[in-house]
Steps between C-alpha positions, in 0.01 A plus 500: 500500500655825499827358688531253267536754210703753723771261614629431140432847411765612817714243384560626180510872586789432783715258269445803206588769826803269595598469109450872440684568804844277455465654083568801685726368729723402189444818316663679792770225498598563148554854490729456884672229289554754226617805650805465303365455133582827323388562100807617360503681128800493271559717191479296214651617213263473185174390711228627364385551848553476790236281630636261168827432708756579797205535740464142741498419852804460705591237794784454730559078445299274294405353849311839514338424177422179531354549838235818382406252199433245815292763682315539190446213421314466892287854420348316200396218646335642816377735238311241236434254817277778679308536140448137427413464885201708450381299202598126617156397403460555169665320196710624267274636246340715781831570657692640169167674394471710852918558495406687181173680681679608768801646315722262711868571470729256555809664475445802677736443789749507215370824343503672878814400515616667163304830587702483840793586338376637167644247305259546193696284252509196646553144304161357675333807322652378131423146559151574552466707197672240268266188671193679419637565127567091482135427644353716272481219237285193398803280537809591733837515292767312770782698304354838578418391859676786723632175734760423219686802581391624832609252801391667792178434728297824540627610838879497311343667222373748770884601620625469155469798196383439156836413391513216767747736660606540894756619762637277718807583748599767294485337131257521241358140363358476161321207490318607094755292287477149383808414539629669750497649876644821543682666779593864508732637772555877404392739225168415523274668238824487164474104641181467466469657152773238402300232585184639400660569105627096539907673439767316603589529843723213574777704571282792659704504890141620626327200367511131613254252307445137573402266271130337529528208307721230446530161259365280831405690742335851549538791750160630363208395333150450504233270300141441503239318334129585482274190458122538423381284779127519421279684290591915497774421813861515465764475828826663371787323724818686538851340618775766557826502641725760573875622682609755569873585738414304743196313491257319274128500449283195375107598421233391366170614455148471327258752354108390433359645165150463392359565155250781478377593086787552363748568754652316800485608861707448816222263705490481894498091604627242696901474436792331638896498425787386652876469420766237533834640442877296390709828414855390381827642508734724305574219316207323408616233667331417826162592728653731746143688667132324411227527737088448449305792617201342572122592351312831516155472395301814489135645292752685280501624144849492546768298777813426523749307713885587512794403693810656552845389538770741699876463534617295170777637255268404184175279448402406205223302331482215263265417197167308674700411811522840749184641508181263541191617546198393664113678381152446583203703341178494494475147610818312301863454562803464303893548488709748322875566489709766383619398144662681195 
C-alpha cells in the first residue's frame, strides 16, 4: 500500500525538481541574454525627480528587446506552471484561496529582474498601482481602466519606465502620448522635457514622431471589452496592435476578475487566447503579413498570445478586420477584435 502512495508522491516531487530546475535554467538564460541591458539616466530639465523621468533601460536593437520580453515571457510560465502543478487537484476556489495563503507571487521573475538592474521605476510597477485603484470599486469604470492608455503586457511594462519610455539602438522612444510615437536621436534630457510639457517639436532636428492613428487604418491601438459572464466574474479581453521601424505586433489577451464585497479581484482560472492577424499596408489598401498564432491555454489570472511580424516598411491595422481574437475562461468562449 505504501508503493502505491509513494509512486505518485515521486512523481510529483521529480516533475516539481525538473520544473524548479529548467525555472532556473531560464533564470540563468535571461541574465546571459542580457549582459548588454544598461539603465541609463538623463537630466531632465524641470523633473521633479529623478526617478519621475530620464531614468529607463537601454538595448542595442529592438530584436534585443523583443527577445528579453520572450525570455520573460518563458520565466513566468515555468514560474506559475510549477505553482499550479503543486495544486492540480483542487478547484478554483481552493486554488485562488491557498495563492493568497501562501503569499504566491506571480510576477516575481519580473521584479528579480528589475532589482537586477535597479530599475525601481518601472511601468509594470505603475500599472499595478493604478489596477488596484480601478478594483477598488463596487462596479469597474471601463474609462478609468489603466488598459485604455497603457498597451503593453507586463513583461514590456517590466523593460519600460513610468513614462512608457526606452532606449533602443541609441534613441529614446516615448511611447506616453495618444497620438503619437516619439523618437529622440540626441539631446536627450531638453527632448524629453519637450515632450513631457506637450511643446511643439515638429521642427525639433533631435526629434522624429510618427503618427499612431490614421482615418482607416492604425499604427497603434488597443481595445477591450469586459463582459460579466456569470454572477461576480468578468473576463476583460484585450486586442492590441502595434509598429514600430521595422516590425509590427498583434496581441491579445484576457484578464479573469472576480467580485469580492465591494471590490473586484484578478481571479486564477482556466483561460485561453489566440490571434489571427491581416496587417495591411502603408496604404490601407491590401493584406501584406497575417498569420494565426495558434491557442495557449494556461490556469492563469492573466495570458496572453502575440505574434510578431519582422522586415515590413509599415503595418497597419484596420477597424474590426486586423486583429481577431480568440478567449476562453472559466469554461466559455467567444471572439473579439480590435475596434475603435
Amino acid at each position: 500500500m505504501k508503493i502505491k502512495f509513494l509512486i505518485p508522491s515521486l512523481f510529483i516531487a521529480m516533475v516539481l525538481l525538473n520544473s524548479c530546475s529548467k525555472e532556473d535554467v531560464l533564470t540563468n538564460d535571461v541574465k546571459n541574454s542580457t549582459l548588454g541591458i544598461e539603465k541609463v539616466v538623463f537630466n531632465v530639465p524641470g523633473a521633479k525627480s529623478i526617478s519621475t523621468s530620464g531614468t529607463m533601460l537601454s538595448f542595442s536593437s529592438f530584436e534585443e528587446f523583443e527577445s528579453t520580453v520572450s525570455n520573460l515571457v518563458d520565466l513566468m510560465d515555468v514560474h506559475e506552471d510549477v505553482f499550479v502543478r503543486q495544486y492540480e487537484h483542487l478547484n478554483d476556489e481552493e486554488l485562488n484561496a491557498i495563492e493568497l495563503s501562501t503569499g504566491f507571487v506571480s510576477q516575481q521573475p519580473l521584479i528579480d529582474f528589475e532589482e537586477q538592474y535597479g530599475f525601481t521605476n518601472s511601468l509594470r510597477k505603475k500599472y499595478n498601482e493604478l489596477e488596484a485603484v480601478w478594483l477598488n470599486n463596487e462596479e469597474l469604470d471601463p474609462t478609468t481602466d489603466p488598459d485604455n492608455t497603457i498597451y503593453f503586457s507586463a513583461a514590456e511594462q517590466t523593460l519600460l519606465n513610468e513614462h512608457q519610455e526606452v532606449m533602443v539602438a541609441g534613441k529614446v522612444y516615448v511611447f506616453s502620448k495618444m497620438s503619437d510615437t516619439y523618437e529622440v536621436h540626441d539631446d536627450y534630457g531638453t527632448s524629453l522635457a519637450k515632450i513631457n510639457n506637450n511643446e511643439d517639436v515638429s521642427q525639433d532636428p533631435n526629434i522624429t514622431s510618427y503618427e499612431k492613428s490614421g482615418a482607416s487604418c492604425t499604427l497603434w491601438k488597443s481595445s477591450n471589452t469586459s463582459p460579466e459572464y456569470a454572477t461576480n466574474r468578468k473576463a476583460k479581453r484585450i486586442a492590441t496592435f502595434r509598429w514600430l521601424p521595422y516590425y509590427g505586433k498583434s496581441k491579445v489577451k484576457v484578464i479573469s476578475y472576480k467580485k469580492s464585497g465591494n471590490s473586484w479581484n484578478r481571479w486564477r482560472t482556466d483561460l485561453g487566447v489566440g490571434v489571427q492577424s491581416y496587417l495591411y499596408n502603408s496604404s490601407c489598401s491590401s493584406v501584406t503579413a497575417q498569420g494565426w498564432s495558434g491557442m495557449k491555454r494556461k490556469k492563469r489570472k492573466e495570458l496572453k498570445k502575440a505574434s510578431t511580424y519582422w522586415g515590413n516598411p509599415v503595418l497597419q491595422a484596420k477597424n474590426n478586420l486586423s486583429v481577431r481574437g480568440t478567449y476562453e475562461y472559466n469554461g466559455y468562449s467567444s471572439n473579439y477584435n480590435l475596434q475603435w
